[in-house]
C-alpha positions, 0 to 999 in steps of 0.5 A: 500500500502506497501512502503520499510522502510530503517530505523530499528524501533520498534511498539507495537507488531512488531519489525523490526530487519534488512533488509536483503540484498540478493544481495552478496555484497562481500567486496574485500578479505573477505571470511565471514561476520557476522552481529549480527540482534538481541542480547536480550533474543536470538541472531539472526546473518546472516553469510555468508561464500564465496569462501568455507570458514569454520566457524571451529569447535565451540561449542555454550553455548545456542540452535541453529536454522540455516536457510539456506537463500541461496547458498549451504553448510554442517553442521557437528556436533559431537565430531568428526563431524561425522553428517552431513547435507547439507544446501540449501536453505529453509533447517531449522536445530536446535542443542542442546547446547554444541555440536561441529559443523563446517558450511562449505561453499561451494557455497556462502552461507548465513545462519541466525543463532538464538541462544536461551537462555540457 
């Protein structure tokens, strides 16, 4: 029988990072919220993006993976953008490092966001 941990600890073999919250809990006049879940050999962060937010055109010195949790969105990518993929639920999408990309948020959006070692 399972019973739901609220505390974050270590196994042997597992590691419990977060437990995510699916619920929108958006605080009053915040428009995205990041919270960095693990920061070792590879950063994972949850980032949301409310009311059509932008995380504006950034480059990343390492690999990505975003995994779109839930809502809806756009990943652009390229020099000037010119790539473009819509995030909905379950859409798991890798970039190279060193690419400039932007997320749009256009429904609530949470994605989780794994940053590999370079």
């Amino acid at each position: 029988m399972c019973s739901k941990q609220h505390t974050i600890h270590s196994m042997n073999h597992i590691k419990l990072l977060a437990q995510i919250d699916f619920k929108d809990k958006q605080k009053l006049g915040k428009t995205k919220d990041i919270n960095v879940l693990l920061n070792e050999k590879q950063k994972v962060m949850e980032i949301k993006l409310f009311n059509g937010e932008i995380l504006a055109k950034h480059k990343a010195n390492s690999p990505i993976s975003v995994l779109c949790l839930k809502g809806n969105g756009t990943f652009k990518a390229g020099e000037n953008l010119e790539e473009e993929q819509k995030l909905t639920q379950g859409t798991l999408i890798y970039l190279e490092k060193d690419i400039p990309h932007e997320i749009i948020g256009e429904l609530d959006l949470s994605i989780l966001v794994t940053k590999f070692s370079a």
